[in-house]
N, C-alpha and C positions, 0 to 999 in steps of 0.2 A: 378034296378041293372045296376051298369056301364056295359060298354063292356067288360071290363078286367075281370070281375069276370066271365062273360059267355065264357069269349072265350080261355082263359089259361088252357084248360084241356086235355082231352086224344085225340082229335080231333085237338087241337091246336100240342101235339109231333108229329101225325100222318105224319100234312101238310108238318113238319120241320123236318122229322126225317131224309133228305137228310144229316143235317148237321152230319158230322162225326167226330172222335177223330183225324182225320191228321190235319183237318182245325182246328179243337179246339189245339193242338202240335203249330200249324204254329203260332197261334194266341197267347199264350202263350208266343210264344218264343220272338217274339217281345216285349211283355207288360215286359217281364223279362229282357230284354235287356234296353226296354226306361225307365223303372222306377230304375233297376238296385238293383234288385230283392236281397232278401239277405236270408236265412232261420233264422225260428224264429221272422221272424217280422209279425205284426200283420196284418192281410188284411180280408178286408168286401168287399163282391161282393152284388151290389145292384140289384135287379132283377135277379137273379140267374138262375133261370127258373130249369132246372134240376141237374143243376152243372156240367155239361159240362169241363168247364175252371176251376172251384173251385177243381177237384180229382187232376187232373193236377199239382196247385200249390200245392195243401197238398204234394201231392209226393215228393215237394221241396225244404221243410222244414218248410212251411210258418206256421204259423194260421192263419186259415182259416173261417171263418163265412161266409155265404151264405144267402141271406135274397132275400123272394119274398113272395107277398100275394098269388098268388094262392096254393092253398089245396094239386092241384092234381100234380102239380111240385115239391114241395118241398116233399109230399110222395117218389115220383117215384127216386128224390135222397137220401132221408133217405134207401129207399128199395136199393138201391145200396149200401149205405155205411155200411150196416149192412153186407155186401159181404164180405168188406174192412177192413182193421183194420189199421185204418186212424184216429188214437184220435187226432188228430188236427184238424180234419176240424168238423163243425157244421153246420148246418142246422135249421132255424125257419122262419115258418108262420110268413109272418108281411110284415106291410108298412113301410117303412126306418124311416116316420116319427113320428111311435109308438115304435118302434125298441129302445133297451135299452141294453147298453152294460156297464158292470164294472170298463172297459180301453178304452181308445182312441185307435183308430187305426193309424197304421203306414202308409197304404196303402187303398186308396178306386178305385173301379172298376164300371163304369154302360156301359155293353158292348151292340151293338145289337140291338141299340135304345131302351132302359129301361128308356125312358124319353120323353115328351111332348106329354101324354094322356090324359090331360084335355084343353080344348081352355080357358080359364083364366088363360091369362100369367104370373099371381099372382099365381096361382096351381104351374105349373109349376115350376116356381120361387122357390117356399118351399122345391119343391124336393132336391135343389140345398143345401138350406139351413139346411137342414137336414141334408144331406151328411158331410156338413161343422162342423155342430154338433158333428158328430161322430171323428172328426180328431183332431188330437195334430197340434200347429204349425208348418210346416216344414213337414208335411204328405204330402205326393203324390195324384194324383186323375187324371187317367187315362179315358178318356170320348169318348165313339165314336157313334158317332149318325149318322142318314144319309145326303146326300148332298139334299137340294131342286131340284138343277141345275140337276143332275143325276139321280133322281127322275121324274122330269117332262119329260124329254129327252128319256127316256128308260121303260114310263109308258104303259107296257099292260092294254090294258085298261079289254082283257076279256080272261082268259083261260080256258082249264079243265085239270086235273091231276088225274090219278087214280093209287092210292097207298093201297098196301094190299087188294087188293077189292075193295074199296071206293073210291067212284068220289067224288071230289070237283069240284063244279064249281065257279069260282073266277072272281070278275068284280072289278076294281080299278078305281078312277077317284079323281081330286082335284075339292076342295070346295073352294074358295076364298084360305087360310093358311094351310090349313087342307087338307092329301094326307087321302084318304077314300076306305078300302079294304072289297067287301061284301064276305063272303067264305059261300056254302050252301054244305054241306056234308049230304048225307041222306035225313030226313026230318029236317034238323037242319040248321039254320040261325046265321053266327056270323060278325061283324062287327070288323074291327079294325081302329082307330080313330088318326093320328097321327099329329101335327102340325107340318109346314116347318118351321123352325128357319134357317137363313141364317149364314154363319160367323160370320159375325158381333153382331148380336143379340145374338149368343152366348157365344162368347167374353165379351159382355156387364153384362149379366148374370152370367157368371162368376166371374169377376170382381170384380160385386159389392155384390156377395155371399161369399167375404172372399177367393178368390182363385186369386193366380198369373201363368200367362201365361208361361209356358218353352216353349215348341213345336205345333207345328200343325203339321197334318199329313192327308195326301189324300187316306191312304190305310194299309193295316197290313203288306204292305214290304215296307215302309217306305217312298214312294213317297213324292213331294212337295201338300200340299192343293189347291187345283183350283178350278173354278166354275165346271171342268169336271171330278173331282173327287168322285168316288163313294160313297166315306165317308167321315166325318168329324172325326179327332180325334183332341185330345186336353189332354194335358200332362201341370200338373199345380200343383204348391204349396199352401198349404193351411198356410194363413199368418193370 
């Protein structure tokens, strides 16, 4: 079993459950502003996780699909949407690149780093390709991953956190490409595995996946991109 399939579960919202609906508003409002959001157009969020940013859009007019292999994420937003009465947004189990849809989409999202968890930059590379799959010409695809520079710079290497009762203890370190996070919660061990992609190689990969470059961006309030930039974002037309 990869990492992802061990580690995307109710232990994995536990660690993350800091993230809130203002940051998920703020994040939003941006993607809606750079992409130039319209209701009624069709938008797939790739690794969706819980849907977070997917209720969000539904609320604003979009169609909505949410796509993530883990089980226990995509439950945990069906169990929400069932709250909801949101017949535009969707929700399925699945890898982007078993993923099968009726229509192209207008808009594609992989927010959060929902990219480069296999070290064969050929894996990786498909993700891309896949993505590409799902778009009409002239579709949008919105991408933010993390910076290496800001990464290496700001890397704890050991902490612990105790949330709702539960200690994690967390130890991060890079491998040669590869930023490496061990999390042991309870008697449980989970790994998460992510390769550094710099600008450039992302650009590349881009590029040559059928996608043209609009913007970069260093941050979700709009900054310039720099090595000292916490994130990578990348705003791109699929040609």
């Amino acid at each position: 079993m990869n990492w992802q399939k061990r580690w995307f579960n109710e232990d994995y919202l536990l660690l993350y459950s800091s993230r809130n609906a203002e940051e998920a508003l703020a994040q939003v409002d941006f993607i809606s502003k750079v992409l130039s959001l319209s209701p009624c157009e069709r938008l797939i969020d790739i690794g969706c996780g819980s849907g977070r940013h997917d209720f969000l859009l539904a609320k604003m007019g979009l169609i909505v699909v949410g796509v993530d292999q883990s089980k226990t994420l995509i439950n945990e937003a069906k169990k929400r949407l069932d709250q909801e009465n949101l017949p535009n947004l969707s929700f399925f189990e699945s890898s982007i690149e078993s993923f099968k849809s009726n229509e192209p989409f207008d808009v594609a999202l992989s927010l959060f780093t929902s990219f480069g968890y296999f070290q064969e930059n050929s894996e990786n590379i498909n993700i891309l390709k896949a993505i590409r799959s799902q778009l009409r010409i002239g579709s949008r695809f919105f991408f933010d991953y993390l910076n290496p520079c800001f990464v290496k710079k700001h890397l704890i290497s050991e902490e612990v956190k105790v949330i709702a009762g539960k200690t994690a203890h967390i130890k991060r370190w890079v491998d040669h490409d590869t930023v490496i996070k061990e999390i042991r919660i309870s008697n449980k061990c989970y790994r998460e595995e992510v390769k550094l992609y710099g600008k450039n190689q992302l650009l590349n990969f881009l590029q040559n996946t059928g996608f043209e470059i609009q913007k970069t961006y260093g941050s979700y309030e709009g900054e310039k991109l720099t090595e000292s930039s916490e994130r990578q974002i990348f705003f791109s037309i699929a040609r």
